[in-house]
DRENMILUM-22192 format. One line per 4 residues: number of its first residue (from 1); for each residue x, y, z of N, C-alpha, C, O. Coordinates in nm, 3 decimals. Atoms other than C-alpha are relative to their C-alpha. Example, Ala and Ser with C-alpha at 12.3 -4.5 7.8 and 13.67 -1.06 7.14 Angstrom:
// DRENMILUM-22192
1	0.089/-0.119/0.000/1.230/-0.450/0.780/0.090/0.120/0.000/0.194/0.118/0.066 | -0.082/-0.119/-0.006/1.367/-0.106/0.714/-0.077/0.109/0.073/-0.026/0.220/0.090
//
This chain:
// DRENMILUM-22192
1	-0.139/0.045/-0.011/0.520/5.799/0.776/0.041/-0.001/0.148/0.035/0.101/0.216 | -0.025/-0.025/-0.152/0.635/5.683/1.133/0.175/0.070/-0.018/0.259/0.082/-0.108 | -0.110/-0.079/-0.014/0.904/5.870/1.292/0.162/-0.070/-0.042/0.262/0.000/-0.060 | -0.124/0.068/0.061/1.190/5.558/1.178/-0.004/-0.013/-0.146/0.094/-0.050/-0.211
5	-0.064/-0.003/0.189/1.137/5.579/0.791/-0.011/0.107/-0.038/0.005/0.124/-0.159 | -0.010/-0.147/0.046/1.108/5.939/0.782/0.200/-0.002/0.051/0.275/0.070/-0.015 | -0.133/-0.032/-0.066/1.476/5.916/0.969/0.065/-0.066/-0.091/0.164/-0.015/-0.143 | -0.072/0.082/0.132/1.566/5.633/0.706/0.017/0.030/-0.155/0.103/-0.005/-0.235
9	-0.001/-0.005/0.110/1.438/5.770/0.422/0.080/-0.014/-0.129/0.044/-0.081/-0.225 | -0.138/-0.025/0.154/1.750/5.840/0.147/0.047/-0.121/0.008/0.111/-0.146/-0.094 | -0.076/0.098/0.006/1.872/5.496/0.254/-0.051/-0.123/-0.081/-0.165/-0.166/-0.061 | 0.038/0.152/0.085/1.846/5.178/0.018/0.025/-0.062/0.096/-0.046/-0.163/0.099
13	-0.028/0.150/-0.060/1.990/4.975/0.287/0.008/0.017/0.127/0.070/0.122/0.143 | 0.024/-0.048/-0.116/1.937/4.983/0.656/0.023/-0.125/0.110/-0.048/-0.224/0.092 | -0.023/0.081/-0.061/2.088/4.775/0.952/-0.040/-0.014/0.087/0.065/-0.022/0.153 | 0.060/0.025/-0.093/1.871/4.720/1.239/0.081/-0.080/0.165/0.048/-0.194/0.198
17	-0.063/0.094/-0.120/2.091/4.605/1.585/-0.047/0.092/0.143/-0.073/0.211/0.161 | 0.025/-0.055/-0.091/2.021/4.627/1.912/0.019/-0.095/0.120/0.040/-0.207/0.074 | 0.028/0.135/-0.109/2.013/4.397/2.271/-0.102/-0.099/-0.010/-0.115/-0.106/-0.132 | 0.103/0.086/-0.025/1.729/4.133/2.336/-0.089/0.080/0.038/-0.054/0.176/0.107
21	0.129/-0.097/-0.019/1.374/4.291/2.359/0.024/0.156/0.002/-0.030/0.217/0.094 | -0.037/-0.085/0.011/1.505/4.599/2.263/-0.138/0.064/-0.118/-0.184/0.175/-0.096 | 0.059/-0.032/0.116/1.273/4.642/1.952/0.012/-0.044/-0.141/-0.079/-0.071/-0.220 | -0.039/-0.007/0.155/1.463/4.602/1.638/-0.110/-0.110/-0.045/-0.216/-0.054/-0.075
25	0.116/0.099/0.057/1.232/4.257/1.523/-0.074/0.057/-0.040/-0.099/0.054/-0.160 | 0.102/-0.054/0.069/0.948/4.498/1.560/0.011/0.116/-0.092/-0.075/0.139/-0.177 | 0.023/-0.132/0.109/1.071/4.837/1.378/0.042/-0.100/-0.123/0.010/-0.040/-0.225 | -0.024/0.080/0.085/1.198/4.522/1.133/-0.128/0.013/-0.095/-0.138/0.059/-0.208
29	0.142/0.050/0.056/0.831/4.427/1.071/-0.070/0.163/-0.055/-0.141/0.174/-0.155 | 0.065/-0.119/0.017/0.734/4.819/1.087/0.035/0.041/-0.155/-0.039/0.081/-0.245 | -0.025/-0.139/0.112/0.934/4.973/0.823/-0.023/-0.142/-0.108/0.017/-0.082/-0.208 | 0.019/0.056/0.084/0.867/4.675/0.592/-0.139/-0.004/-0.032/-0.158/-0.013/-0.154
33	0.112/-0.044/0.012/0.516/4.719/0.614/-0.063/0.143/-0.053/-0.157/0.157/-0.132 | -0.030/-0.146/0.065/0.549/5.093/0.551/0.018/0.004/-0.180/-0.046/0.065/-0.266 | -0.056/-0.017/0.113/0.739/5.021/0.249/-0.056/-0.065/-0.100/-0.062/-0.030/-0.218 | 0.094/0.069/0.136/0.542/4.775/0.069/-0.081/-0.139/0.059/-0.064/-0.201/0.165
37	0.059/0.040/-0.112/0.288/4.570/0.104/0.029/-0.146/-0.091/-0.081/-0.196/-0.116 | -0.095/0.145/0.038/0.482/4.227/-0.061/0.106/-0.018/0.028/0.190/-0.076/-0.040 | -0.180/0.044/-0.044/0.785/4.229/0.149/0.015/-0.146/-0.024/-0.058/-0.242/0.003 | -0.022/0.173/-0.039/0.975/3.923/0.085/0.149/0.017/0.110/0.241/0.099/0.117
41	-0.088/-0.018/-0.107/1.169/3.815/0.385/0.064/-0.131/-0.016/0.029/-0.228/-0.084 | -0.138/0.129/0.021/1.478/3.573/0.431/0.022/-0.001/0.179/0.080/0.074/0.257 | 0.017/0.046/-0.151/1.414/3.417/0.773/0.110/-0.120/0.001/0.123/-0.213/-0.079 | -0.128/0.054/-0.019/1.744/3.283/0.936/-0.048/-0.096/0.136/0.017/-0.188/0.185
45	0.047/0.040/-0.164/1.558/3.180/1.266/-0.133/-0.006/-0.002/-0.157/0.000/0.118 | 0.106/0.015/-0.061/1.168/3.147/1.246/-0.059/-0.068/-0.140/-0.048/0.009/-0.235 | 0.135/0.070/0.067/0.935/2.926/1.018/-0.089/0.115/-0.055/-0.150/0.186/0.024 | 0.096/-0.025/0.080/0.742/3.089/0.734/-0.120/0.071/0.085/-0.150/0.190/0.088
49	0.147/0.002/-0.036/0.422/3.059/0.915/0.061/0.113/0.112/0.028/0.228/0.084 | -0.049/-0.053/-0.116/0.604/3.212/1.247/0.009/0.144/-0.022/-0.025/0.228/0.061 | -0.028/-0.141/0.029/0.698/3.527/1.057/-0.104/0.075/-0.056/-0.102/0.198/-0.055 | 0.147/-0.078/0.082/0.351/3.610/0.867/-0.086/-0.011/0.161/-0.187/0.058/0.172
53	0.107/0.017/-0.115/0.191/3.519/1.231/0.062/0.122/0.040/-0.019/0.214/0.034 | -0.016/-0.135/-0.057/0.412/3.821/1.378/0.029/0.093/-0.092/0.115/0.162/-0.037 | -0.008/-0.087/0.089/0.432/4.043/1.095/-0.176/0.052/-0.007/-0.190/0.173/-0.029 | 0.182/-0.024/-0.009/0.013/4.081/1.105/0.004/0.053/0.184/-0.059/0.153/0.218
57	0.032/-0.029/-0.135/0.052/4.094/1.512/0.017/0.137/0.006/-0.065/0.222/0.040 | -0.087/-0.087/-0.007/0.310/4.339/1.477/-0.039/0.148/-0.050/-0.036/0.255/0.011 | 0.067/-0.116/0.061/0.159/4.568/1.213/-0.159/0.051/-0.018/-0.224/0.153/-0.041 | 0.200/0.005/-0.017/-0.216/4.475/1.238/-0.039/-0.018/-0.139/-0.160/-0.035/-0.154
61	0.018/0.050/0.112/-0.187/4.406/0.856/-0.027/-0.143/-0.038/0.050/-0.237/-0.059 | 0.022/0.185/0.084/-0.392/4.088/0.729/0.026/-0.010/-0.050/0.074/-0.123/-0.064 | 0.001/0.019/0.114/-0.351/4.192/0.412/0.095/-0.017/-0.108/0.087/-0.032/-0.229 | -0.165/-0.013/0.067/0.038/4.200/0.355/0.000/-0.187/-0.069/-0.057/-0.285/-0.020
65	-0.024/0.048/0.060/0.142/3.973/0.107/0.137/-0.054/0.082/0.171/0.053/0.133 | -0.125/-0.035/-0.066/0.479/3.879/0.290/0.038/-0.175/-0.081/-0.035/-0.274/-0.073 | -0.075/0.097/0.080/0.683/3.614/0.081/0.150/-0.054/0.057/0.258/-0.014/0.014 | -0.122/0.024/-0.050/0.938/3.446/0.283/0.071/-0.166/-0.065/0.017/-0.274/-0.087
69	-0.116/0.092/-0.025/1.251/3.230/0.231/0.025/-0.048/0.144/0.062/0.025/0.237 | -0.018/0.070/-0.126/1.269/2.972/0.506/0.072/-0.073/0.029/0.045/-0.185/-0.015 | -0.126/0.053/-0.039/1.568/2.853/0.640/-0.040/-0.156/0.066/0.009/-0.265/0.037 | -0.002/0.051/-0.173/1.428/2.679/0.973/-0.134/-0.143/-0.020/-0.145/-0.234/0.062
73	0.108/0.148/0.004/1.109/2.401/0.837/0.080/-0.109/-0.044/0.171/-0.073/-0.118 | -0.064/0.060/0.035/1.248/2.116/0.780/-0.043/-0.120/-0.032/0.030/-0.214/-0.065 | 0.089/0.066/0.071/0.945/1.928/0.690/-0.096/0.068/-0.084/-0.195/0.116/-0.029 | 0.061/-0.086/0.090/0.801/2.093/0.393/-0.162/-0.066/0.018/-0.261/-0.003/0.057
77	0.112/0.089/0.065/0.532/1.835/0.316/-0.118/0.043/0.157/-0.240/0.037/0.141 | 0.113/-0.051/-0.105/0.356/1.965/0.705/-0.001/0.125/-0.008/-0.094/0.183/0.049 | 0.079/-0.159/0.008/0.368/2.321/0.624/-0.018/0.071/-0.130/0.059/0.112/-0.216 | 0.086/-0.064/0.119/0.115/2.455/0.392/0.023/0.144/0.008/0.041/0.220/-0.088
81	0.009/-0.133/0.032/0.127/2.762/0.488/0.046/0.092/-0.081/0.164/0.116/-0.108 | -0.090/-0.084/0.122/0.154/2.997/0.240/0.107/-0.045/-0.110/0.195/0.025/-0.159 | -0.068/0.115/0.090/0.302/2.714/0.017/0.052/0.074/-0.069/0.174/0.092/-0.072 | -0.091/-0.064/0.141/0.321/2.940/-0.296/0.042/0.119/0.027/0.051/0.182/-0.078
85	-0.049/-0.060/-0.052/0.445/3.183/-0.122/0.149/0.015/0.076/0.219/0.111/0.109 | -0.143/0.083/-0.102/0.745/2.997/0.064/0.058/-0.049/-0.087/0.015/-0.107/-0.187 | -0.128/0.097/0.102/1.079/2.883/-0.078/0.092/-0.029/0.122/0.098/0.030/0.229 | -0.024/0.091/-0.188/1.273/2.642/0.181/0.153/0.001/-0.041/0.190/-0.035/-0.153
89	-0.116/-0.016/0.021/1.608/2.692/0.195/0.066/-0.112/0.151/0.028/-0.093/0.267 | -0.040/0.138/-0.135/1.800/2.347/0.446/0.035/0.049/0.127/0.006/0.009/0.240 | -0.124/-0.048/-0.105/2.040/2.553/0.631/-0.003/0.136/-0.011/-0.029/0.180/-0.123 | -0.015/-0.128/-0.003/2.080/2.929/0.748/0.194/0.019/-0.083/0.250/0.117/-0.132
93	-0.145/0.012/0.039/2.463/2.801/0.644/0.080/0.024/-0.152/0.196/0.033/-0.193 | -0.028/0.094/0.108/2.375/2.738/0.304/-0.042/0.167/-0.096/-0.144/0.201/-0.155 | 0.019/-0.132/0.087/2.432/3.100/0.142/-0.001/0.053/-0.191/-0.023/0.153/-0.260 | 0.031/0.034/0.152/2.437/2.984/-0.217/-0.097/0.025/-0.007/-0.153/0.125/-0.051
97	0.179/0.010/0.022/2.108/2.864/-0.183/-0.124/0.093/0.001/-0.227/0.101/-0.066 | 0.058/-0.120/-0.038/2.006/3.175/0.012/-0.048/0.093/-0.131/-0.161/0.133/-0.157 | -0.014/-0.098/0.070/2.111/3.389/-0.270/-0.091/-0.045/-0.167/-0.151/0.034/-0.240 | 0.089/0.078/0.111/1.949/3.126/-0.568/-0.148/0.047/0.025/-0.230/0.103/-0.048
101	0.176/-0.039/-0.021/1.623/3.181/-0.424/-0.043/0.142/0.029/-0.163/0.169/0.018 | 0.033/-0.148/0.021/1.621/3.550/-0.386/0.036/0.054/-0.155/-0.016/0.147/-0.217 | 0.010/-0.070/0.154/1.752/3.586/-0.733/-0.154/-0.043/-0.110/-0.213/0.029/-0.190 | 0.115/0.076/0.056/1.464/3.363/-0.870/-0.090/0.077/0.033/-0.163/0.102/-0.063
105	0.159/-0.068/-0.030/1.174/3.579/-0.675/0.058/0.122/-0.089/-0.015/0.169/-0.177 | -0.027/-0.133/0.065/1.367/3.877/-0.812/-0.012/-0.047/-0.179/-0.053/0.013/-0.279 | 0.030/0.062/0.187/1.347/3.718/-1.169/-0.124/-0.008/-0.041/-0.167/0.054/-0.138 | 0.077/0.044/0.034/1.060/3.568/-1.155/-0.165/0.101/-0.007/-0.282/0.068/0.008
109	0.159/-0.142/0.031/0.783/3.903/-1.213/-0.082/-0.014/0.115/-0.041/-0.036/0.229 | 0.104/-0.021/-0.137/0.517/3.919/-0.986/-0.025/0.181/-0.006/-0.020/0.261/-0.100 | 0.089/-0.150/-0.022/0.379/4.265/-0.844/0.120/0.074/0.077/0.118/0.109/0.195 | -0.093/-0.047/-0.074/0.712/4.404/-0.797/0.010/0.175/0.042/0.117/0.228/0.073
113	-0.008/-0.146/0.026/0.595/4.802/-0.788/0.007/-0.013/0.183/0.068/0.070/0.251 | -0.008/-0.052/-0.191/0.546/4.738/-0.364/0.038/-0.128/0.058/-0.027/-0.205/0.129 | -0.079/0.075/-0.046/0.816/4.525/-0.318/0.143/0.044/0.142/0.214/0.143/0.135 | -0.150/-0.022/-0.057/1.112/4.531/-0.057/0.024/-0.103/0.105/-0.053/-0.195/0.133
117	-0.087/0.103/-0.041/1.340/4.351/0.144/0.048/-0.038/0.116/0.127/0.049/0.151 | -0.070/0.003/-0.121/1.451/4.207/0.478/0.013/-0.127/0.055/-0.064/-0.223/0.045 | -0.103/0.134/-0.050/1.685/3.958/0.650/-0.015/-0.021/0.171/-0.013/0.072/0.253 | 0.025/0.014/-0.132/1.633/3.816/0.977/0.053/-0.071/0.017/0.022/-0.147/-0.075
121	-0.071/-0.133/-0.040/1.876/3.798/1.124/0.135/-0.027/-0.095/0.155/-0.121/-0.173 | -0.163/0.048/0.050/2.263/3.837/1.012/0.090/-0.110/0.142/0.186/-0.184/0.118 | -0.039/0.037/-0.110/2.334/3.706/1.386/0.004/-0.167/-0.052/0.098/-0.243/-0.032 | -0.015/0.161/-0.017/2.235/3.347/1.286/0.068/-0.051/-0.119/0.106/-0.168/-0.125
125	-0.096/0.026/0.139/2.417/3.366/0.920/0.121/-0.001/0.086/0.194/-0.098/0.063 | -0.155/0.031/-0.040/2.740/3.424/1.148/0.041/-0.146/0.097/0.147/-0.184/0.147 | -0.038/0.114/-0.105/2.698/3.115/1.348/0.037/-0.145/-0.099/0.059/-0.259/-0.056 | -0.077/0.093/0.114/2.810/2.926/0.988/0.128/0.068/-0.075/0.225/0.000/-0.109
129	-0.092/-0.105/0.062/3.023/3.207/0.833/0.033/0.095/0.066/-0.030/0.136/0.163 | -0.037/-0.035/-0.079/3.253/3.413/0.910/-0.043/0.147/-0.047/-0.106/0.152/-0.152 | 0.037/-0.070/0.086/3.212/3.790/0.867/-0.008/0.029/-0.072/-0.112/0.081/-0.114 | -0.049/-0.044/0.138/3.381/3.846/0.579/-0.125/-0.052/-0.091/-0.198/0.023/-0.156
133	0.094/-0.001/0.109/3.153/3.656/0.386/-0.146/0.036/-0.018/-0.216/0.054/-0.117 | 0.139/-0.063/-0.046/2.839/3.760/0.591/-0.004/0.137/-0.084/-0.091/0.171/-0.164 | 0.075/-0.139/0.049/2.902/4.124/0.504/0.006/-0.023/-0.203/-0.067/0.021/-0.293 | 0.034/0.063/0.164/2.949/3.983/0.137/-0.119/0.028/-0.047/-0.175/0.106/-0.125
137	0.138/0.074/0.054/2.665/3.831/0.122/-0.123/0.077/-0.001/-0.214/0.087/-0.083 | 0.075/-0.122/0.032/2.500/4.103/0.246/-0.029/0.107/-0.083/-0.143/0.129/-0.122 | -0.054/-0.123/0.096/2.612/4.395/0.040/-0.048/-0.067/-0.121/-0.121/0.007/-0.186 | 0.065/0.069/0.135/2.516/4.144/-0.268/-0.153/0.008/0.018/-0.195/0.059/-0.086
141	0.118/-0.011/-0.028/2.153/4.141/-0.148/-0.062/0.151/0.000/-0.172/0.177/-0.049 | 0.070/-0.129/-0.015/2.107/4.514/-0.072/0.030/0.021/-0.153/-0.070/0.046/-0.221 | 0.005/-0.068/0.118/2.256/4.598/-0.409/-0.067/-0.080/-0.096/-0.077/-0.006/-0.194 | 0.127/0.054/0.036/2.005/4.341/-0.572/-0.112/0.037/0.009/-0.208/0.016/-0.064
145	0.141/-0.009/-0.062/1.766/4.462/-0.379/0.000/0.167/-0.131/-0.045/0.169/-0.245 | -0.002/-0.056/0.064/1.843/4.812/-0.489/-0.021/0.054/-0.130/-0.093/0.150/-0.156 | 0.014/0.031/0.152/1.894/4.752/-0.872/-0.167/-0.004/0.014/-0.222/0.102/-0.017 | 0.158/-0.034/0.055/1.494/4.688/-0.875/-0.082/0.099/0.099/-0.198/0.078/0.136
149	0.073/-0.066/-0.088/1.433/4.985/-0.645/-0.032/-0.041/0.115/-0.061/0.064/0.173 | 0.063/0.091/-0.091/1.326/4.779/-0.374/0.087/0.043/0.101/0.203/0.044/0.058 | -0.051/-0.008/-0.121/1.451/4.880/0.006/0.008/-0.113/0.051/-0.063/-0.212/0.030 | -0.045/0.132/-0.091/1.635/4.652/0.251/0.045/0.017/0.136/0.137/0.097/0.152
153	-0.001/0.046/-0.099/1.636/4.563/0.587/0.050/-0.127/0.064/0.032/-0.243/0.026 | -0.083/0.156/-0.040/1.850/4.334/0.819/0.006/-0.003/0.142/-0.005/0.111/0.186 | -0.032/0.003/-0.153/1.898/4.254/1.191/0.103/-0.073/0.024/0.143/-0.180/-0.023 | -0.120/0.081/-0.067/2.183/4.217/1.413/-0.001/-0.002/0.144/-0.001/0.110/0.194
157	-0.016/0.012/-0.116/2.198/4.086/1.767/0.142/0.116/0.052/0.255/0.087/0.011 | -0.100/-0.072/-0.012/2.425/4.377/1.902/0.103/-0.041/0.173/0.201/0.015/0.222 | -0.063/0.069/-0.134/2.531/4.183/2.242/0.040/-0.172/-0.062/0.084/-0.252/0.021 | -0.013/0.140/0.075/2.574/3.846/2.029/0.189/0.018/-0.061/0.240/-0.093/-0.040
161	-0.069/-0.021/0.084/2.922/3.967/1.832/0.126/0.149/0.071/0.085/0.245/0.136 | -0.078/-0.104/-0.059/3.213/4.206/1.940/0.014/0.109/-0.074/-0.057/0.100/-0.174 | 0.016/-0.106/0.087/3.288/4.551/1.785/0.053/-0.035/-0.109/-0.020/0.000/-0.201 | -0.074/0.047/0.164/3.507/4.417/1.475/-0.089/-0.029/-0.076/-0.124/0.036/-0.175
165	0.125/0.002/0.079/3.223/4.227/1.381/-0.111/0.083/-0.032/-0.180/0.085/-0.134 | 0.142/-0.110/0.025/2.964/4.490/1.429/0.024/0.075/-0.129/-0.044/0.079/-0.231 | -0.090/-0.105/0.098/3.208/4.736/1.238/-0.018/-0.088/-0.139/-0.106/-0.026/-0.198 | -0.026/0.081/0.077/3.246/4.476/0.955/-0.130/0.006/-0.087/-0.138/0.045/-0.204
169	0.130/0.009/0.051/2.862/4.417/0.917/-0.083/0.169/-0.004/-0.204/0.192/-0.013 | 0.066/-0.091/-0.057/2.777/4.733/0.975/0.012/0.105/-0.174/-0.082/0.166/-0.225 | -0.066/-0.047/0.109/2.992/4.877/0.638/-0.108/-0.032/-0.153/-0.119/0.036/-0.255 | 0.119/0.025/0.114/2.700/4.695/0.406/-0.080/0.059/-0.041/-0.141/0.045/-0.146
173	0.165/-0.045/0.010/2.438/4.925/0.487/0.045/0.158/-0.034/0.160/0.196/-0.010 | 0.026/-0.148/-0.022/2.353/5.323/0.417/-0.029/0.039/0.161/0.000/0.146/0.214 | 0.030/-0.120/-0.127/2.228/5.368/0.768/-0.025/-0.113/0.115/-0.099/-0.211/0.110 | -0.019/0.078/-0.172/2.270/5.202/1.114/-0.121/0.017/0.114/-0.123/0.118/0.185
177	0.131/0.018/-0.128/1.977/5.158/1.361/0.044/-0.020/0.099/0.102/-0.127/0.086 | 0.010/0.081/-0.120/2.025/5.097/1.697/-0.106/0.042/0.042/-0.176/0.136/0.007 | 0.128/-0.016/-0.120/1.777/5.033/1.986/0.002/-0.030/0.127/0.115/-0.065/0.162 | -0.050/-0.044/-0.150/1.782/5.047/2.312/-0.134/-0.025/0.097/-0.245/-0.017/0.045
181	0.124/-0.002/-0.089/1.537/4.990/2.647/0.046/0.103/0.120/0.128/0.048/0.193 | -0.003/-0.091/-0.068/1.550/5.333/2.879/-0.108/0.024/0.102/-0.203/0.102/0.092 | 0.144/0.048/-0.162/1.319/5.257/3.208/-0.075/-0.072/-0.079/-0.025/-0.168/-0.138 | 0.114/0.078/0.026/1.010/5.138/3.090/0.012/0.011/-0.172/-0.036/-0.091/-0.222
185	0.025/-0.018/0.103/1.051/5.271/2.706/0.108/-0.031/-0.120/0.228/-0.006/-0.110 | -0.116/0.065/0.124/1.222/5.123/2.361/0.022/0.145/-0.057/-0.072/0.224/-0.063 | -0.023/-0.075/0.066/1.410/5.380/2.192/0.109/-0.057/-0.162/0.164/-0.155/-0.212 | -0.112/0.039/0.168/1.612/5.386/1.847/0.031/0.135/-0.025/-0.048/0.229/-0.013
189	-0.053/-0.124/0.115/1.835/5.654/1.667/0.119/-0.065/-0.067/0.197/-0.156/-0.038 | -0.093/0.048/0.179/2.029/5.632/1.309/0.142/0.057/0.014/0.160/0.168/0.062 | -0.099/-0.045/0.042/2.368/5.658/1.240/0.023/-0.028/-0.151/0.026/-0.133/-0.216 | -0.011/0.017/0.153/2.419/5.759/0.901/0.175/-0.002/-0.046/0.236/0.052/0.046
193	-0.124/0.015/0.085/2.795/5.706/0.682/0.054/0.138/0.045/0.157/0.110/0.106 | -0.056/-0.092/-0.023/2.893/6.035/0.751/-0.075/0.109/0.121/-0.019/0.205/0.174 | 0.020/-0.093/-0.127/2.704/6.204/1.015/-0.014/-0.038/0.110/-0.068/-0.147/0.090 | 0.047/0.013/-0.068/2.656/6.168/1.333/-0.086/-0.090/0.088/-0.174/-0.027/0.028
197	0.102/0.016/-0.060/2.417/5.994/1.547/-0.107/0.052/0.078/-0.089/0.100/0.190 | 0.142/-0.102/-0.043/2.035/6.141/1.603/-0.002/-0.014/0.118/0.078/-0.090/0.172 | 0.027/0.033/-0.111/1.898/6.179/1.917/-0.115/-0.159/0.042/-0.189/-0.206/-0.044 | 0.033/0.092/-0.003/1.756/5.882/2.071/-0.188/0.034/-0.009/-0.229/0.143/0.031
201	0.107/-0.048/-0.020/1.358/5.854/2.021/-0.120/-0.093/0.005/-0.165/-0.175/-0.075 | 0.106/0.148/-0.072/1.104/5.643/2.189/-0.114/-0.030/-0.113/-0.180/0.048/-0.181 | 0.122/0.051/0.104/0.871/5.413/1.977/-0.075/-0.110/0.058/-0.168/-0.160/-0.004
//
């Protein structure tokens, strides 16, 4: 267990924010790898193929199963990759659709005992919606997710959005991530609903 899902543990739902090259993307890819090895992911910003290419870099796992919703191809018919694996969603805008196709994988059986969940990012859902319905939309997903056991994961650009919004999106989750770059080294510590914030701790 690395030192961020031992800190996460009790949480069903977990918000990942931080600056640019800060980390979050990769403890994204980490603790979903940790947690199971069929994450399905809901990519707001990278191509199918883009996210199984750094999810293997990231974790060194060939063997993850990783089942993404793809916002961002927009020619199906040139990417094979992982065909039956991929469900193409037009628009990051288009949160119906979002939510149709995560209920369907969640419906539809499969090998759901090492399943769980994560959103990349909420930053580019707000550049169609406003918060209100972002943290919606969110909070509907984790407690989906939840209901079949399944953990969830999300990222937020934390220099992208002012504190209202942070505050806003932030209310969806059990437990708050940030991350941080301190000289040469990435750090992260949790703020949980009622306690505190940990000390910061390099990864």
């Amino acid at each position: 267990m690395t030192p961020l899902s031992a800190a996460v543990e009790a949480a069903d739902s977990v918000l990942l924010t931080g600056p640019p090259m800060s980390g979050e993307y990769d403890l994204f890819h980490r603790l979903l790898h940790e947690w199971a090895s069929s994450p399905i992911v809901i990519s707001t910003g990278r191509t199918a193929g883009k996210v199984r290419t750094d999810h293997e870099r990231i974790t060194g796992a060939a063997d993850d199963r990783v089942v993404v919703i793809d916002c961002m191809t927009r020619d199906r018919e040139l990417s094979a990759d992982g065909a039956d694996e991929t469900r193409y969603v037009a628009s990051p805008g288009n949160l119906t659709d979002l939510g149709v196709q995560f209920t369907e994988l969640v419906e539809g059986g499969g090998p759901t005992a090492s399943r769980a969940v994560g959103l990349d990012s909420l930053s580019q859902l707000l550049m169609f919606s406003d918060p209100e319905r972002v943290h919606r939309f969110a909070r509907a997903l984790a407690t989906q997710a939840a209901n079949e056991g399944w953990p969830f994961v999300a990222t937020l650009g934390s220099t992208m959005h002012d504190e209202s919004v942070r505050h806003t999106l932030h209310e969806a989750f059990d437990a708050l991530v940030e991350t941080r770059v301190k000289g040469d080294e990435r750090q992260f510590r949790v703020r949980e609903r009622v306690d505190g914030p940990s000390d910061w701790t390099t990864f």
